[in-house]
N, C-alpha and C positions, 0 to 999 in steps of 0.2 A: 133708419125709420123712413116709411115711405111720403111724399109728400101729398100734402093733402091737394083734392082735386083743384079747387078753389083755389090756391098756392099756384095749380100748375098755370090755370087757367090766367092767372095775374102774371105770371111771367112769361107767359109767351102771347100775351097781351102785349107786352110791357118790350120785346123786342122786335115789333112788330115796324116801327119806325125805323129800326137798323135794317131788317129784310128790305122794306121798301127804299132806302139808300142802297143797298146794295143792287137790285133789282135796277133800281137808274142809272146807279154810275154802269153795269154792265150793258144796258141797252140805249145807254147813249142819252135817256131823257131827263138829264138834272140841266140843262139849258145850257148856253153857252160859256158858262162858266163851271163845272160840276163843284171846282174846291171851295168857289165863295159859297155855293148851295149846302154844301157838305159843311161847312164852318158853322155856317148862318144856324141849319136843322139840326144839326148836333146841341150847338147851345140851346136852342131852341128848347130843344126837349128835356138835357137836363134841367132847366130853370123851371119846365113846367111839372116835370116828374118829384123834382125838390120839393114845391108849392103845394102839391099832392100827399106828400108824408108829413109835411108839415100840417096839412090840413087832418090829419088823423087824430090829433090830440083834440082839438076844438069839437070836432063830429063826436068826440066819445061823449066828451064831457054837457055838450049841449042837450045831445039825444040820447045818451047813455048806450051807446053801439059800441059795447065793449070791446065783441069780435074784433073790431076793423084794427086793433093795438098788432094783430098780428101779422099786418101785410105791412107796418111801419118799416121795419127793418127792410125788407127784400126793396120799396120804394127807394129808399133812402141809398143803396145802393146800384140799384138802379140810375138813379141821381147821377154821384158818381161815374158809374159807367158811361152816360152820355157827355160828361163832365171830361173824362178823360180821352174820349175819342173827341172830344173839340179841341181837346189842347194838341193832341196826336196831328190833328190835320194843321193845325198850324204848325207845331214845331217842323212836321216834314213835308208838307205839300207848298207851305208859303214863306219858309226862309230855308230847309234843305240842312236843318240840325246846325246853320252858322247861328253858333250861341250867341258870338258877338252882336251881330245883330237884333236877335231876338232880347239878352238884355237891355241894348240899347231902346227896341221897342218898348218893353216895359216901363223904362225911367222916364221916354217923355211922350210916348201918347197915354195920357190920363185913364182913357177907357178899358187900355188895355190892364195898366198898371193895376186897377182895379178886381179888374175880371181873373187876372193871376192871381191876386189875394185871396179871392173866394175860392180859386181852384185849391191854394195851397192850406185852406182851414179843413176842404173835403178830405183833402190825405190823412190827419189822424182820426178823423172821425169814421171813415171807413175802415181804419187799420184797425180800430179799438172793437167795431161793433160786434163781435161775435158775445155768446153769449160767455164764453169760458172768462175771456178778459173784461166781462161786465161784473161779475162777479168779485175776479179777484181788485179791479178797482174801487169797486167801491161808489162811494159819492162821487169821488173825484172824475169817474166816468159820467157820471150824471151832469157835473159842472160840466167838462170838454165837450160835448153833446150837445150841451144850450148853444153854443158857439154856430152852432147850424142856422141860426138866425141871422148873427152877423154874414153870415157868406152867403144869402139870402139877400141880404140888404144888398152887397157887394154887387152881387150879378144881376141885381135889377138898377143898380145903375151902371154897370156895365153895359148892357142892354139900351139904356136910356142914352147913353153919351156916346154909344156906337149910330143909332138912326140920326140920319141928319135931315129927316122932314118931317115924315108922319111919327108920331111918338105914341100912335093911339096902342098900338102892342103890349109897348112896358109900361104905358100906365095904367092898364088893366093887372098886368102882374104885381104895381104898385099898390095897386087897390087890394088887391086879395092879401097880399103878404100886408100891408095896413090894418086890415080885419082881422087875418090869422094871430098878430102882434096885439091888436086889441083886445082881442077875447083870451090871450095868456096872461096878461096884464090884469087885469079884471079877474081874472079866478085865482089870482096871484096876492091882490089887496083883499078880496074877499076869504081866501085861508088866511091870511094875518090876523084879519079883524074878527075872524072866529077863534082863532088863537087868544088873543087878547079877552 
C-alpha cells in the first residue's frame, strides 16, 4: 500500500536533521569537536521528536484533530531512531565499544545512568509498535506504551543533569512534557468520574 503524501512529507521532514549532520560532519562544519556535536544533536532531537508524538494525544483530545493519531507511530519511532544514533556515537566514537568502560560510566555518572534507562524503555516499545503485535497484545501493549512517559521523564533529566550552566533548554522540555502529563492526568480523572 502506498504511502500517503503527507506520511511521506513527515518523514522526510523528520530526517532532515540527519542529512544536515551528515552534510557537517563531511564538510568539516560541526565545529571543533564534530562527536560532542553529534552526541549533543542526536539527543537533541530524539527528546524533541519524543515530545512531539507525545504531544499527539493531547492535540487530538483538546481539538478533536483526530487525523494527527496517524503520524503517532512514525514520530515515535523516529524518537528512537535519533535515540539510537546518540547511543551509537557514544558507544563507538567516545569509548571505542570498551564495554568496561562504558558500564562503569553508567553506574557512576548519574546523567548518564539515567539517560541509558530511557534509552533502554525505547527498545520494547519500538520493538512492539507494529500494528500485527498491537493486536495480538492486546491491553498489555497499551500498558508497555504508557511506559513512554517515564523515559520521557528520564531524558529530560538526562538533559538537565548533563548542562552544567544554562539549563534554560531542558527546562522548556520540562515544561511541555509537565503540560503533556497534565492534560493525560486530567482526561484520565475526568473518564473515571464519568464512569462512576
Amino acid at each position: 500500500m502506498a504511502l500517503r503524501p503527507d506520511k511521506i512529507c513527515l518523514f522526510v521532514l523528520a530526517l532532515v536533521p540527519f542529512a544536515w549532520l551528515l552534510f557537517g560532519l563531511f564538510n568539516g562544519s560541526l565545529g571543533p569537536n564534530p562527536v560532542e556535536t553529534l552526541t549533543h544533536e542526536t539527543g537533541d532531537w530524539a527528546l524533541r521528536i519524543l515530545l512531539i508524538s507525545l504531544a499527539i494525544t493531547p492535540l487530538r483530545r483538546v481539538f478533536r484533530l483526530n487525523r494527527l493519531i496517524a503520524y503517532r507511530r512514525m514520530l515515535g519511532l523516529f524518537a528512537f531512531f535519533y535515540a539510537v544514533l546518540h547511543f551509537s556515537i557514544y558507544l563507538v566514537f567516545d569509548h571505542y565499544f570498551d564495554l568496561n568502560t562504558i558500564i562503569e560510566d553508567i553506574i557512576k555518572r548519574p546523567y548518564i545512568t539515567v539517560g541509558f534507562a530511557a534509552f533502554l524503555i525505547l527498545i520494547p516499545l519500538a520493538a512492539t509498535s507494529w500494528t500485527a503485535l498491537q493486536s495480538r497484545m492486546g491491553k498489555r501493549w497499551i500498558r508497555l506504551h504508557q511506559t513512554v512517559y517515564a523515559a520521557a521523564i528520564l531524558a529530560v533529566i538526562h538533559f538537565l543533569w548533563l548542562v552544567k550552566a544554562d539549563i534554560t533548554e531542558p527546562a522548556i522540555y520540562g515544561g511541555v512534557l509537565a503540560l503533556l502529563l497534565g492534560v493525560r492526568v486530567y482526561y484520565f480523572y475526568r473518564r473515571r468520574s464519568r464512569k462512576r
